[in-house]
The first five atom37 places (N, CA, C, CB, O) and aatype in JSON, in Angstrom:
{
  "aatype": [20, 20, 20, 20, 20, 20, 20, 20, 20, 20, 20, 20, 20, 20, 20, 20, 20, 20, 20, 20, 20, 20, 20, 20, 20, 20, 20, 20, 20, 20, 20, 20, 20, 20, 20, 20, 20, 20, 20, 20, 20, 20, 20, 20, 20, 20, 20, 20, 20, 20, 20, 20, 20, 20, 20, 20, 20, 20, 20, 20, 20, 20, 20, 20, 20, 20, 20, 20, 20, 20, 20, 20, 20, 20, 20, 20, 20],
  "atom_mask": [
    [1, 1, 1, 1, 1],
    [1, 1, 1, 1, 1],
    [1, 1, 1, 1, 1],
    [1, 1, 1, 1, 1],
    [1, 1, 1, 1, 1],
    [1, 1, 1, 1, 1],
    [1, 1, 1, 1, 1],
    [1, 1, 1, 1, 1],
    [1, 1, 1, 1, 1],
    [1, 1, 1, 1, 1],
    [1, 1, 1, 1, 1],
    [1, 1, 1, 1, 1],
    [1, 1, 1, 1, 1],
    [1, 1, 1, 1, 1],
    [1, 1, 1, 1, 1],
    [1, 1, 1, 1, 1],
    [1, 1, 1, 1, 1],
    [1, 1, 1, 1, 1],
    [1, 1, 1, 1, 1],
    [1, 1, 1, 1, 1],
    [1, 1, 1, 1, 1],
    [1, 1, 1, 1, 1],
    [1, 1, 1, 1, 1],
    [1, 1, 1, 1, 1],
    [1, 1, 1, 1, 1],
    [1, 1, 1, 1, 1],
    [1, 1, 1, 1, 1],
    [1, 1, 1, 1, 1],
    [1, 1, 1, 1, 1],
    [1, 1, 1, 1, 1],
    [1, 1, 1, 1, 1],
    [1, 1, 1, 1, 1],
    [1, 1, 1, 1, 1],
    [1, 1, 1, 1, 1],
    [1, 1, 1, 1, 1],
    [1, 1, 1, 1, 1],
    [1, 1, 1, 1, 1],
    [1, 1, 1, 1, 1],
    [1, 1, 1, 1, 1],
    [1, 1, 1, 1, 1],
    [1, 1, 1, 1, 1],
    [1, 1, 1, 1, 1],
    [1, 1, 1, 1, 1],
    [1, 1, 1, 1, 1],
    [1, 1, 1, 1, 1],
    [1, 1, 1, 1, 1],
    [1, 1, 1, 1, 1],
    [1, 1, 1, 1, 1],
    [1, 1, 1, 1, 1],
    [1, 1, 1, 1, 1],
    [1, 1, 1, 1, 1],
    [1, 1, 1, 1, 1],
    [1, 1, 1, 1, 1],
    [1, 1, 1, 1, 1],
    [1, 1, 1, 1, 1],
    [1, 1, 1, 1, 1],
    [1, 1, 1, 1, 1],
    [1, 1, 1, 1, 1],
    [1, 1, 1, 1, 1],
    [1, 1, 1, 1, 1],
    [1, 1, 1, 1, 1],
    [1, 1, 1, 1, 1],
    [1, 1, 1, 1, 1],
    [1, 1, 1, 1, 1],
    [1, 1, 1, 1, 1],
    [1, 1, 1, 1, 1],
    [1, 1, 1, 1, 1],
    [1, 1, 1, 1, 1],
    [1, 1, 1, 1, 1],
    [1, 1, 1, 1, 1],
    [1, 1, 1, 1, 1],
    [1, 1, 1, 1, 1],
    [1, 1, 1, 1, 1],
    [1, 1, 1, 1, 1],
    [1, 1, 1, 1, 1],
    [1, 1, 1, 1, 1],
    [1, 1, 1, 1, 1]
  ],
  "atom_positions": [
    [[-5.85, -0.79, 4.37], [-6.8, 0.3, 4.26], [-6.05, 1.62, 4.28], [-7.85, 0.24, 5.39], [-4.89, 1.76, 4.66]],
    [[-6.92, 2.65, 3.78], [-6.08, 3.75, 3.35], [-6.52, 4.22, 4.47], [-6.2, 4.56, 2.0], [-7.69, 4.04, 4.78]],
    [[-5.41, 5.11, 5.5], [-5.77, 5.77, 6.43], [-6.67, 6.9, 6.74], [-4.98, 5.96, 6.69], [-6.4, 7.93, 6.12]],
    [[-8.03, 6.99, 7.82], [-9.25, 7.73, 7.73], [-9.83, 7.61, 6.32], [-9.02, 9.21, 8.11], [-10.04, 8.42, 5.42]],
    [[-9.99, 6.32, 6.44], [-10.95, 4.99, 5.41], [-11.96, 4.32, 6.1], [-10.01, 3.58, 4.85], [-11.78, 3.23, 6.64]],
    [[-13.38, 5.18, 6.13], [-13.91, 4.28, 6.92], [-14.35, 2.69, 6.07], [-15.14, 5.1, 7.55], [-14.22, 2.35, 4.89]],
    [[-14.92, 1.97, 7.27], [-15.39, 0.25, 7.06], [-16.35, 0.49, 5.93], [-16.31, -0.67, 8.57], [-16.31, -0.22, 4.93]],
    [[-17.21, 1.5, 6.05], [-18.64, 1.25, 4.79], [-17.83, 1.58, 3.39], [-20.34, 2.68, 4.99], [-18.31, 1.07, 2.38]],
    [[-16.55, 2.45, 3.22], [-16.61, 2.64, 1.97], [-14.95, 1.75, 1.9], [-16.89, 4.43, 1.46], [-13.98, 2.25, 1.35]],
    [[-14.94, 1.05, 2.25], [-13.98, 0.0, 1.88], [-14.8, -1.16, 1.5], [-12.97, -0.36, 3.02], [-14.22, -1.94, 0.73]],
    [[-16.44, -1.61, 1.96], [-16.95, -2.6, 1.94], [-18.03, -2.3, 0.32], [-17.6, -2.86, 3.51], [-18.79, -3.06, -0.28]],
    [[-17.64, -0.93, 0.07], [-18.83, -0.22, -1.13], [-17.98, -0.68, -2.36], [-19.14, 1.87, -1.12], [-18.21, -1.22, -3.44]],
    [[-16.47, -0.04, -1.44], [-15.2, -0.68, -3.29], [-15.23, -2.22, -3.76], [-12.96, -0.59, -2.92], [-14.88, -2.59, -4.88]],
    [[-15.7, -3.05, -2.76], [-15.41, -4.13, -2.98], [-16.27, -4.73, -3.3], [-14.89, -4.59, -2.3], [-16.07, -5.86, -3.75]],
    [[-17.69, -4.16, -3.17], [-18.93, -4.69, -3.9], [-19.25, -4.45, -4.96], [-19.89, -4.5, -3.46], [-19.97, -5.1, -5.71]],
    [[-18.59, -3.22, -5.17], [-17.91, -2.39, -6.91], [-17.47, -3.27, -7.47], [-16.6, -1.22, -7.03], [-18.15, -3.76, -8.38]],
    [[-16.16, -3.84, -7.16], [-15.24, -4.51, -7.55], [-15.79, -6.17, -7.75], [-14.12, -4.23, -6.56], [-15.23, -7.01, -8.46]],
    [[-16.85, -6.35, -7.06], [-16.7, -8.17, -6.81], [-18.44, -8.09, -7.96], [-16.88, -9.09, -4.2], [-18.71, -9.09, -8.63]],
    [[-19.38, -6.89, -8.0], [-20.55, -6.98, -8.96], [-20.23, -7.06, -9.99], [-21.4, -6.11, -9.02], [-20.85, -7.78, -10.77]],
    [[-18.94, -6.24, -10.41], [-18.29, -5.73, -11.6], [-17.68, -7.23, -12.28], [-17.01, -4.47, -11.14], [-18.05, -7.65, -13.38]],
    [[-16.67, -7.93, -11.37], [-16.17, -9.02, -12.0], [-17.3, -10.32, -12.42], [-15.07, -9.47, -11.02], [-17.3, -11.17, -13.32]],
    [[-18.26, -9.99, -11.27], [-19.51, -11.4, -11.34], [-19.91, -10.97, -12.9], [-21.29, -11.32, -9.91], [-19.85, -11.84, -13.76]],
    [[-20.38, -9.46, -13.28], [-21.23, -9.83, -14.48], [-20.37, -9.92, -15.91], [-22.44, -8.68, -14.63], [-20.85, -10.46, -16.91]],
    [[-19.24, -9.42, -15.89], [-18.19, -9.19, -16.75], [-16.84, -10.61, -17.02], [-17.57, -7.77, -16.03], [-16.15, -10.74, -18.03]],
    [[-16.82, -11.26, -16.12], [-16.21, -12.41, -15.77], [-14.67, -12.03, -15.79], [-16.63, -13.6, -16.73], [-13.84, -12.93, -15.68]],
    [[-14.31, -10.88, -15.92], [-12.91, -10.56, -15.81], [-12.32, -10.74, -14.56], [-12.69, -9.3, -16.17], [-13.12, -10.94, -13.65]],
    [[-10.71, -10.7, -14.15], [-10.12, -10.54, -13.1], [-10.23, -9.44, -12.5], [-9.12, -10.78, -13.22], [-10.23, -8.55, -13.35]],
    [[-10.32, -9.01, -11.39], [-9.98, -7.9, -10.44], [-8.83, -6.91, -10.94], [-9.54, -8.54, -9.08], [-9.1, -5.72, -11.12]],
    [[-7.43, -7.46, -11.19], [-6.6, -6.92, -11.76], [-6.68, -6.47, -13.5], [-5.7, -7.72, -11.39], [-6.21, -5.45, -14.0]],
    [[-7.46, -7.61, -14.23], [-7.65, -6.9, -15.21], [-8.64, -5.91, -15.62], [-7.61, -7.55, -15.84], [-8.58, -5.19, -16.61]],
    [[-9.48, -5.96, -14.84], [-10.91, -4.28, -14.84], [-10.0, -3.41, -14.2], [-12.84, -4.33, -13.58], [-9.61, -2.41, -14.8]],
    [[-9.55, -3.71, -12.87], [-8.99, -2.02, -12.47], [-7.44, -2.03, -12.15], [-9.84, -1.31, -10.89], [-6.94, -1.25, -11.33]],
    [[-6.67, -3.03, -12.91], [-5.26, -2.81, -12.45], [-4.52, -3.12, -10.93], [-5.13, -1.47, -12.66], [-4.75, -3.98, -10.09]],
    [[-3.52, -1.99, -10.99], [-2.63, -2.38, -9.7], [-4.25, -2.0, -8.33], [-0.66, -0.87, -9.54], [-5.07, -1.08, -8.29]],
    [[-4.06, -3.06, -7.56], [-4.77, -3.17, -6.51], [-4.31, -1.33, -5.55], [-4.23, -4.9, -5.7], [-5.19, -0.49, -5.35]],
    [[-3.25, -1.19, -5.26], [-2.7, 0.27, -4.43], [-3.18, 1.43, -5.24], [-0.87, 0.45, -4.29], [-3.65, 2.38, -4.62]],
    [[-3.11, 1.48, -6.8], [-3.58, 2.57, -7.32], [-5.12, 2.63, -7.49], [-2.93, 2.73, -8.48], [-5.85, 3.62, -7.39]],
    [[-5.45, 1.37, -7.77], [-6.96, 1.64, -7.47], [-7.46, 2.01, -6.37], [-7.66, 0.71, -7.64], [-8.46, 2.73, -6.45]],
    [[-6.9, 1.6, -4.86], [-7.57, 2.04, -3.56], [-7.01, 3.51, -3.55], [-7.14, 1.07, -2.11], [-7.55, 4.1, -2.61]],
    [[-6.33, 4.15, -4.07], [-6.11, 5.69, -4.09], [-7.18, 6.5, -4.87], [-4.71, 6.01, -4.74], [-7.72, 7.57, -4.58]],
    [[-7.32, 5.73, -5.86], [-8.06, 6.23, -6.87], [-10.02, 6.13, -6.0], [-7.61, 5.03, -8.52], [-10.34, 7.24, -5.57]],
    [[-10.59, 5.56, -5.88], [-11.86, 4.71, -5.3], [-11.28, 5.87, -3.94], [-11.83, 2.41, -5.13], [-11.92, 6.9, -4.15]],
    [[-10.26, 6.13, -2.53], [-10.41, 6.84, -2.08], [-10.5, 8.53, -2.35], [-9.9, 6.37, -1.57], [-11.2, 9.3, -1.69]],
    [[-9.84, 8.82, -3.22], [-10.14, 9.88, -4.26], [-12.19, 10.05, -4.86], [-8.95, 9.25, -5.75], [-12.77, 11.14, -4.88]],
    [[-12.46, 9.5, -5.02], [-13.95, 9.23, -5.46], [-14.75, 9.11, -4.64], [-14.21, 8.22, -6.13], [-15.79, 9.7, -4.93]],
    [[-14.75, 8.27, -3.07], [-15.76, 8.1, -2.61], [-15.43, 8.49, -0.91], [-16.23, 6.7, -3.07], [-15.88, 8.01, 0.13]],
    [[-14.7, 9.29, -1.11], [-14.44, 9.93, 0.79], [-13.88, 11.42, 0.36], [-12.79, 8.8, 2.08], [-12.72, 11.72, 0.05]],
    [[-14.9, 12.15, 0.44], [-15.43, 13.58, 0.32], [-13.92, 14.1, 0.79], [-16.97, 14.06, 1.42], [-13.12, 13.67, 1.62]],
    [[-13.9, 15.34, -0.22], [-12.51, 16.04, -0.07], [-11.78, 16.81, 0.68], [-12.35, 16.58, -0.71], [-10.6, 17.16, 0.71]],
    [[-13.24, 17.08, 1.62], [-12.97, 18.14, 2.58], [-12.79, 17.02, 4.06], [-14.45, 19.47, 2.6], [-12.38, 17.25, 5.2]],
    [[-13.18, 16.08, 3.56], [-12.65, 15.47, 4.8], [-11.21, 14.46, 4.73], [-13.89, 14.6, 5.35], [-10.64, 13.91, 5.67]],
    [[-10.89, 14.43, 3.34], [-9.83, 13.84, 2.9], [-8.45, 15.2, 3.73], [-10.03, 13.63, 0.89], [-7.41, 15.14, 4.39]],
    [[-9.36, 16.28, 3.12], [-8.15, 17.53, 3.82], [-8.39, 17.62, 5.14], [-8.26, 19.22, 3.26], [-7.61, 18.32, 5.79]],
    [[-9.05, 17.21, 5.56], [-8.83, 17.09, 7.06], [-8.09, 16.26, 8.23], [-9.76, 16.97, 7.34], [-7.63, 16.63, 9.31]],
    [[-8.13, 14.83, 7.51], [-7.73, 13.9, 8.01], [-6.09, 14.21, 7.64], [-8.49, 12.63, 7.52], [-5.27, 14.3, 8.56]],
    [[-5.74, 14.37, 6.36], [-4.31, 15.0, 5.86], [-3.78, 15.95, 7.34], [-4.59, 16.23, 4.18], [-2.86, 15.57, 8.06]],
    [[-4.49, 17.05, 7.53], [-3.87, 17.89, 8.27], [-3.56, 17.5, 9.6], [-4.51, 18.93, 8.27], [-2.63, 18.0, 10.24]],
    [[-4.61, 16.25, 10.2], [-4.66, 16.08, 11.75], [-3.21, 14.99, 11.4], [-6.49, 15.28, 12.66], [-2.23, 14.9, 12.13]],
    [[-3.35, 14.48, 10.52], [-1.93, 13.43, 10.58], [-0.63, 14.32, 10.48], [-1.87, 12.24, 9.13], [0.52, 14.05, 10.82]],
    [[-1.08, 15.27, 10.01], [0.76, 16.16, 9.75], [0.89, 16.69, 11.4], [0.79, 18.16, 8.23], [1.96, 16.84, 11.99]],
    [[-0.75, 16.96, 12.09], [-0.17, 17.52, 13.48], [0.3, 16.48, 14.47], [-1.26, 18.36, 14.24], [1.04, 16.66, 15.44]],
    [[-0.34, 15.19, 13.99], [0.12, 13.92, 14.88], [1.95, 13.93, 14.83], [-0.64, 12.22, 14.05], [2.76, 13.72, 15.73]],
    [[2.11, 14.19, 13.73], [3.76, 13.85, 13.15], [4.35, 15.15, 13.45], [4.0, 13.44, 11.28], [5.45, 15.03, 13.97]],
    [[4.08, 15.96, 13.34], [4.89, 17.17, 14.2], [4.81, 17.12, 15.86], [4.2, 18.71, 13.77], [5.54, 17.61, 16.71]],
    [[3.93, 16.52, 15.93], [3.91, 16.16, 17.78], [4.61, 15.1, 17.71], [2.37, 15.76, 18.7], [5.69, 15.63, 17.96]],
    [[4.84, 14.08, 17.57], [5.78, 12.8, 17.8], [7.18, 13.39, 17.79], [5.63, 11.56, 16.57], [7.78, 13.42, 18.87]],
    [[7.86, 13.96, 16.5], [8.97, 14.28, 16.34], [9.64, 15.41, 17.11], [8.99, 14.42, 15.23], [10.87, 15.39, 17.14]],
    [[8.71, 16.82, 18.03], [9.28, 17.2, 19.35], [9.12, 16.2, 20.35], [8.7, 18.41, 19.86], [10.05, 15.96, 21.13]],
    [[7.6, 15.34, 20.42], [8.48, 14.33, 21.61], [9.64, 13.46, 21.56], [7.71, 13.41, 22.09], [10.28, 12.93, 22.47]],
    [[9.81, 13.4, 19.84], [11.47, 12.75, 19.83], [12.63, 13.82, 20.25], [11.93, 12.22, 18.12], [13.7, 13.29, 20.57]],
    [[12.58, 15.0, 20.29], [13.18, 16.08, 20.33], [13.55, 16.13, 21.84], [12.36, 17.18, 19.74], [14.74, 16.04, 22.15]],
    [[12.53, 16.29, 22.86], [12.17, 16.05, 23.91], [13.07, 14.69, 24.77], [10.77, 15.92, 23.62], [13.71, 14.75, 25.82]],
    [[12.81, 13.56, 23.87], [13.75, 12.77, 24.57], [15.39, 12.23, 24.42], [13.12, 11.85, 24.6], [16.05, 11.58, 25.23]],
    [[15.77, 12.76, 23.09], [17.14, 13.23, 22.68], [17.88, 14.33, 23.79], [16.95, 13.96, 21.18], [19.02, 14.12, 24.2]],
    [[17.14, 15.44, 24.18], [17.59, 16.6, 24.85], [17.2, 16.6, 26.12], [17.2, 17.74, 24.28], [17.18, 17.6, 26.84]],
    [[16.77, 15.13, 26.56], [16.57, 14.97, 28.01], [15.61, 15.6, 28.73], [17.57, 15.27, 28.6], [15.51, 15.6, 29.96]],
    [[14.69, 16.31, 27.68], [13.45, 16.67, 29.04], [12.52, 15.79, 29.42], [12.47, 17.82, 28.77], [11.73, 16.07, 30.32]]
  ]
}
């Protein structure tokens, strides 16, 4: 799952994905390709942008906090 992906719209792609193949009889891979670019793509589409930029930003502050507490325990405090 793509990270701050919630359960309902991972369970919406795949009912996309599994209605789509039932009436069409194609493969999964052949309607939408590589499986990773489609879940970028489908998260792109169906998890609103402003919360896509949100979740982006709280992860860059998670990762700037980890890497002074790596800082932190390199320099012994």
């Amino acid at each position: 799952m793509q990270p701050g992906v919630d359960r309902a719209v991972v369970l919406q792609a795949v009912k996309d994905v599994t209605a789509h193949c039932a009436e069409t009889g194609e493969s999964p891979r052949t309607a939408f390709g590589d499986p990773d670019a489609y879940a970028a793509q489908t998260v792109a589409r169906l998890v609103p942008a402003d919360r896509a930029a949100r979740e982006k930003r709280h992860r860059a502050v998670e990762g700037a906090l980890d890497v002074l507490g790596r800082i932190g325990d390199v320099a012994g405090l």
